[in-house]
N, C-alpha and C positions, 0 to 999 in steps of 0.2 A: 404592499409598501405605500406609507402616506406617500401624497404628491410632495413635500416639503423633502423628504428624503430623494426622493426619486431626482427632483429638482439639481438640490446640494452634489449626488452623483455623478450625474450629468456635467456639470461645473468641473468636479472635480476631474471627472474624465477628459475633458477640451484642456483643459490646464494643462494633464499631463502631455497629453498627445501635442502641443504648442511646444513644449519644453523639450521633449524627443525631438519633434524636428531642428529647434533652435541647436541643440546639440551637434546633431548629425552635419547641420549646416558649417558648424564653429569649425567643427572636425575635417571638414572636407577644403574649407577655407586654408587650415594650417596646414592641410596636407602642400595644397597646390604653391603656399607660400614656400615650403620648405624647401619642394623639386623645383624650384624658379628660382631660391637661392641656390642650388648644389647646382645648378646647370651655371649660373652666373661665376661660381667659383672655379667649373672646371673650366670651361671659358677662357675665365680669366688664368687660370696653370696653363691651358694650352697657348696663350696670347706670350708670358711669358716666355716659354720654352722655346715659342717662334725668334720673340725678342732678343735671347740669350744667342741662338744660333745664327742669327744675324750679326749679332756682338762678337760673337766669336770669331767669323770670318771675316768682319771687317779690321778685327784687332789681330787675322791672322794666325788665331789659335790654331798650331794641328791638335786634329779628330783622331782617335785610333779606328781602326777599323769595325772595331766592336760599335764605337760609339758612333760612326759613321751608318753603321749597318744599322742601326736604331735609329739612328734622322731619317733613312733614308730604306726603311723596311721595306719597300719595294723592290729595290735592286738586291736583297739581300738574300733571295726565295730564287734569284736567277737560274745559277749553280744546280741548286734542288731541284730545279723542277726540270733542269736538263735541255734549256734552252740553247747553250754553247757554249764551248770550253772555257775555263777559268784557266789563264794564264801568270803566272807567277811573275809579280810586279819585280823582283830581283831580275827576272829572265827579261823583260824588255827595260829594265834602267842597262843593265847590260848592251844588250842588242841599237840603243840609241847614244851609247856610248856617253851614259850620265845625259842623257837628255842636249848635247852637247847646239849650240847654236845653229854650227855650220849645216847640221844636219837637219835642220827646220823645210819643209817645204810649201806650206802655205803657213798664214797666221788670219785670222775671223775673230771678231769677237772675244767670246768665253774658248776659242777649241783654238791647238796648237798638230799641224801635221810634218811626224818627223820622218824621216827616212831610216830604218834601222835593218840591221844584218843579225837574223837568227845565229845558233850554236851550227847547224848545218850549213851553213850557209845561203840559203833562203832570203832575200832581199824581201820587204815587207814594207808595209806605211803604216805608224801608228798615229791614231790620233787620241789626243789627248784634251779631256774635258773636263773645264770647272765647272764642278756641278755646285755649286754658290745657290742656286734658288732653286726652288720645287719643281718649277718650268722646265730649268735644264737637267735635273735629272730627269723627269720623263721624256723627255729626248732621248735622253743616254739610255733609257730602258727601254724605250719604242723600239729604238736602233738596233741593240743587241740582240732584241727576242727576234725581230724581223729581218735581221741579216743571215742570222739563224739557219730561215725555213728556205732560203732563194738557192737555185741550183740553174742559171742560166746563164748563158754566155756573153750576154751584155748586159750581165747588173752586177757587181763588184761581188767579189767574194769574201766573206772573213773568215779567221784564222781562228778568233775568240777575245775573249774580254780580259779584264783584268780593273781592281779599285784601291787605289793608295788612298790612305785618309779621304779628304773632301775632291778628291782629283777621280775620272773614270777613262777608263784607255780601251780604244776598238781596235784589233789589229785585225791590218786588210791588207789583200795584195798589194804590191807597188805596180802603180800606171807610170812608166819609164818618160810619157809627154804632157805628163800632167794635166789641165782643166783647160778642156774646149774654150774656156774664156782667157785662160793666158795665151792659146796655143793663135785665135783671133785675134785680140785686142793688146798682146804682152809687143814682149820686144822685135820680134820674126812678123809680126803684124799679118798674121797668115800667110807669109811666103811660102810654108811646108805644106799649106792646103789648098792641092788645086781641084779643079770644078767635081772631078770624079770621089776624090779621096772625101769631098764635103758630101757629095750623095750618101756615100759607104757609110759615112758618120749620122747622118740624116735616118736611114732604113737601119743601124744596128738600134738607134735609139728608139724608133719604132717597134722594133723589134723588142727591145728590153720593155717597153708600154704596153704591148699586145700581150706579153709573159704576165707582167703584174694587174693589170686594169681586166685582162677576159681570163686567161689560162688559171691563175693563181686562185688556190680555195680556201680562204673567203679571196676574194680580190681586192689588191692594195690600188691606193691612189696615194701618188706620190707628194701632190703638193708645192714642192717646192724646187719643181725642175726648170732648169734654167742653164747654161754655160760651165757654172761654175760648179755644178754637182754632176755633172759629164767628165768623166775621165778618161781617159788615151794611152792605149797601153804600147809599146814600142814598133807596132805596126801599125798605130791610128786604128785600133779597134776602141770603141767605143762601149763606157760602161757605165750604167747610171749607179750615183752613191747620193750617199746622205739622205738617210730614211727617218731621220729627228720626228717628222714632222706628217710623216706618214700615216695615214687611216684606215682601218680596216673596216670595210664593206661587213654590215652586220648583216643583212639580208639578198634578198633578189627581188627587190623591191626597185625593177629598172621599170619606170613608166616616162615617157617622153625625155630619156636621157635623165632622169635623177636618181639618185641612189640611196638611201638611207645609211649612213655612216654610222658608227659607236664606234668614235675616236679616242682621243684622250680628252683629260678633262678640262685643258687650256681650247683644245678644239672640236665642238658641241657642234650640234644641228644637223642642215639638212644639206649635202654637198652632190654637185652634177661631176660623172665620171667625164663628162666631157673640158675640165678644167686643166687637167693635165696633157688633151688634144690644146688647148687654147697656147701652152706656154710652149708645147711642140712648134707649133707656126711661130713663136716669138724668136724661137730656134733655128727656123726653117730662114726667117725674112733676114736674121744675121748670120747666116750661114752665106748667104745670097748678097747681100748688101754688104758686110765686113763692118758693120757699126753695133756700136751697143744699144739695143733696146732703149736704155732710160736716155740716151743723145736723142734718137728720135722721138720721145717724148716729154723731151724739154721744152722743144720751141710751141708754140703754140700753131696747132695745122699739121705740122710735121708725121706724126701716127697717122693723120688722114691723108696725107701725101704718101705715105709709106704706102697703104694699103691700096690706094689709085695704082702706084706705080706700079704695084704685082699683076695687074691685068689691061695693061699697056702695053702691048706687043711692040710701040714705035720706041715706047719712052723708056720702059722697064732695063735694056743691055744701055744704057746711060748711066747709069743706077750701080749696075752690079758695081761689087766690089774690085779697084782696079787691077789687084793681081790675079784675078782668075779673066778678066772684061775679054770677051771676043776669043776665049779658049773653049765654048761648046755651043750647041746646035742651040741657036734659036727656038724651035719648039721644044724642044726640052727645057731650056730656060724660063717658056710661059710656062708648062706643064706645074712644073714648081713653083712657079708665081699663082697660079689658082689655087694649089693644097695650101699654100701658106695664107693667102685671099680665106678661105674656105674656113681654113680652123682659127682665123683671128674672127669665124662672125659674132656678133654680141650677143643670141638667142643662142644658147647651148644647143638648143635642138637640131639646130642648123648647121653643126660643126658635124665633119665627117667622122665614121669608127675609126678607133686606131686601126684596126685591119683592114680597113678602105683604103688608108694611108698609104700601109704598109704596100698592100699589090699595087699600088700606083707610082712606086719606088722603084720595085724591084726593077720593072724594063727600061730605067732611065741607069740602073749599075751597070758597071761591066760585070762580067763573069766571072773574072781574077780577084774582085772583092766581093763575090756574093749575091752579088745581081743575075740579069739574064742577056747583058745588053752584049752584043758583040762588037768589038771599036773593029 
């Protein structure tokens, strides 16, 4: 082959092989333009669909249940998958007598809790939840699956579930004295809780901590314990409820008091089991003092005052709350001023196990509630 042809070839060869790639390039372009529009469009369907179901609850549209169970596909596998009994929304409009006012016993937010009477007669609490955003439904689905699995004597039992349209309902035993925080801070102002009956309520809650934070597999952290998700059943047994908010411990990955949590998706990261010891002593110092937590930390000082006073032997029976004041032993009174000192410290590390708690309790009960203490 002359060099002129050989040449022309060669030409001709680079040309093509420049054109193939130009091609390959245009092609790969339109691809990625195409999946960047269909991603943008479904996007924008699912932006809609949010938009429309916003619309719709703020316009008060009812949902059927079908069409509920499709907003809300995660609650709607509960049943299936045999988490807890599915209750017949006819049987608790029944049993709360149309939902009737009188029978309302607390009110929060999105949740309503009424008092209702089964077909057998069975007294019960239901509570009832607008599940309005994506947040409160997995509340209401945290709650149901993890009410579920609990079988002890100081964490609230339920009975099972039930989903009207946009509305979701927990039925749970009735606590006959209702929430450590009305039973404190309501009308009776703690007249009904004297020094012993507060230990008893102290160590059952302990008790219900130690069941969920060490016993329970995986182990729950509760989150959001405080007063008012302590409930009081007609002897002042104490029961912790409201598990909305509740984590489950994904591993055993305890290194200096932390834990690796795989929560829900409103609550990510990285959470210390010793959080739910921290809200114990917030429990502990109003159990002791008869004030509310956020009064003492209104003033400014006041928390730091708080926590001086717990380990003041002179100063601290100044303090107590005045319908228990000068009804129990002095060292018992500090005793209980260091556990609550102890689990309000700010280094997690440094806050005691709930079963440290817990034996540091028991010889300050009597033995008629549970304790070892003999009066």
């Amino acid at each position: 082959m002359d060099p002129i042809h050989k040449k022309l070839l060669m030409a001709a060869f680079t040309i093509l092989c420049f054109s193939f790639t130009a091609i390959l390039l245009s092609l790969v372009c339109l691809w990625k333009i195409h999946r960047k529009k269909k991603k943008n469009n479904s996007e924008k369907l699912l932006t809609q669909a949010d938009d429309q179901s916003l619309e719709d609850a703020e316009k008060g549209v009812a949902l059927s249940p079908s069409s509920f169970f499709a907003k809300c596909n995660s609650l709607s596998t509960l049943s299936l998958k045999g988490f807890a009994s599915f209750i017949d929304y006819k049987m608790i409009e029944k049993a709360t007598k149309n939902f009737d006012k009188i029978n309302i016993l607390d009110e929060s937010g999105f949740k309503l809790v009424y008092k209702a009477i089964l077909d057998n007669g069975t007294e019960v609490a239901v509570k009832k939840v607008f599940c309005l955003t994506k947040g409160i439904q997995r509340e209401f689905e945290n709650e149901v699956k993890l009410l579920s699995r609990f079988h002890h004597s100081n964490v609230i039992s339920s009975y099972g579930y039930s989903i009207e349209n946009e509305t979701g309902f927990v039925v749970y035993e009735l606590m006959h004295n209702g929430s450590l925080e009305t039973q404190l801070h309501g009308p009776s102002r703690g007249s009904q809780l004297s020094w012993h009956r507060r230990l008893k309520i102290a160590l059952d809650i302990a008790r219900g901590l130690q069941y969920l934070n060490e016993l329970c597999i995986p182990p729950i952290i509760h989150r959001n314990l405080k007063p008012s998700t302590i409930l009081l059943d007609s002897n002042f047994n104490a029961k912790i409820s409201d598990f909305g908010m509740a984590a489950v411990v994904a591993g055993v990955a305890r290194k200096a008091g932390l834990v690796e949590v795989r929560s829900l998706p409103v609550f990510p990261g990285i959470l210390t089991d010793m959080s739910d010891v921290y809200a114990f002593g917030v429990i502990l110092l109003e159990l002791v003092l008869g004030r509310k937590a956020l009064e003492m930390s209104e003033v400014s000082g006041q928390e730091c005052l708080a926590r001086g006073v717990l380990t003041d032997r002179h100063v601290m029976p100044n303090f107590v709350d005045p319908v228990i004041r000068g009804t129990m032993s002095v060292n018992h009174l500090n005793q209980v001023g260091v556990i609550a000192y102890l689990c309000l410290e700010e280094e997690p590390k440094y806050r005691p196990l709930i079963t440290d708690i817990l034996n540091s309790l028991v010889p300050l009960v009597p033995v008629g509630l549970g304790g070892t203490l003999i009066v």
